[in-house]
N, C-alpha and C positions, 0 to 999 in steps of 0.2 A: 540463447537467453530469451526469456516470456518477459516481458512489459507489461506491468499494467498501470493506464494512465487512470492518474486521478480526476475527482470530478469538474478540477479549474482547469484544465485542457479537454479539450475538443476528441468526441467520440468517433471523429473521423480517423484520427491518428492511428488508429489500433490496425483500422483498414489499408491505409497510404505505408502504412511500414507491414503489411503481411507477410513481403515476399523477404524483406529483411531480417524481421525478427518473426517467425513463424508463433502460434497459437498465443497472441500478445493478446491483452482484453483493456477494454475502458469498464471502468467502477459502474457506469449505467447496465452495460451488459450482461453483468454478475449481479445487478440490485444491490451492490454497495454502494451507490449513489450518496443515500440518507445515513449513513452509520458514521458511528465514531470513525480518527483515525487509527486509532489502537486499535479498531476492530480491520479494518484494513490490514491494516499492519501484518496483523496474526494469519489473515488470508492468503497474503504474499507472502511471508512465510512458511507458513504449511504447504502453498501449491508451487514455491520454488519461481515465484516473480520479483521483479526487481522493480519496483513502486517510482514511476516517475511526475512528478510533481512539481509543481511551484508553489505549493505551500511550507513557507517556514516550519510548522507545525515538525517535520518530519523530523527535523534538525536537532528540535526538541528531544522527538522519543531517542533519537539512535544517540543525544547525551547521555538519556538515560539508560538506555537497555544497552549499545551498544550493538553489535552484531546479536541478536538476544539468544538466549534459553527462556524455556518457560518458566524457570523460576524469576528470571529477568520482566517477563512480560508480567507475570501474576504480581510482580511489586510495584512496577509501575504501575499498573490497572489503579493498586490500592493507593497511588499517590497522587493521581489522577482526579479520582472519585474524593477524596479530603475535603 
C-alpha cells in the first residue's frame, strides 16, 4: 500500500514509515502542497495511494464520490466550483 500524507501532517512521516509502507510520499514532495483536495484526491487515485489525513474535508469528497469514477469526480468538481 503507497500513502500519501497530506499537508496537516508532517513530511517526516513518508520517511519514518519507508521501510513499512514502501514508495509512500508527503503532498510537499509531489508539489501538491498548494492545490485543491479534489485535486489530490484525483492524484491518489490515478497513482493508486491511499490519502491519509486529518482533514474533515476528505469525509466530505468520499460522501460524495464515494469510492469514485471519473464521472463521480467530474460532478463533484462541478458541485464544488457552484
Amino acid at each position: 500500500m503507497k500513502l500519501l500524507f497530506d499537508h496537516n501532517l508532517s513530511p517526516k512521516l513518508a520517511y519514518r514509515l519507508a521501510e513499512l509502507f514502501p514508495n509512500s510520499h508527503h503532498v510537499y514532495q509531489l508539489g501538491l502542497d498548494q492545490v485543491e483536495d479534489i485535486q489530490v484526491w484525483q492524484y491518489a487515485k490515478a497513482h493508486g495511494f491511499t490519502i491519509v489525513t486529518k482533514d474533515g474535508d476528505y469525509n466530505e469528497l468520499l460522501v460524495l464520490l464515494g469510492f469514485s469514477t471519473k464521472n463521480n469526480l467530474d460532478s463533484a468538481w462541478q458541485l464544488l466550483n457552484q
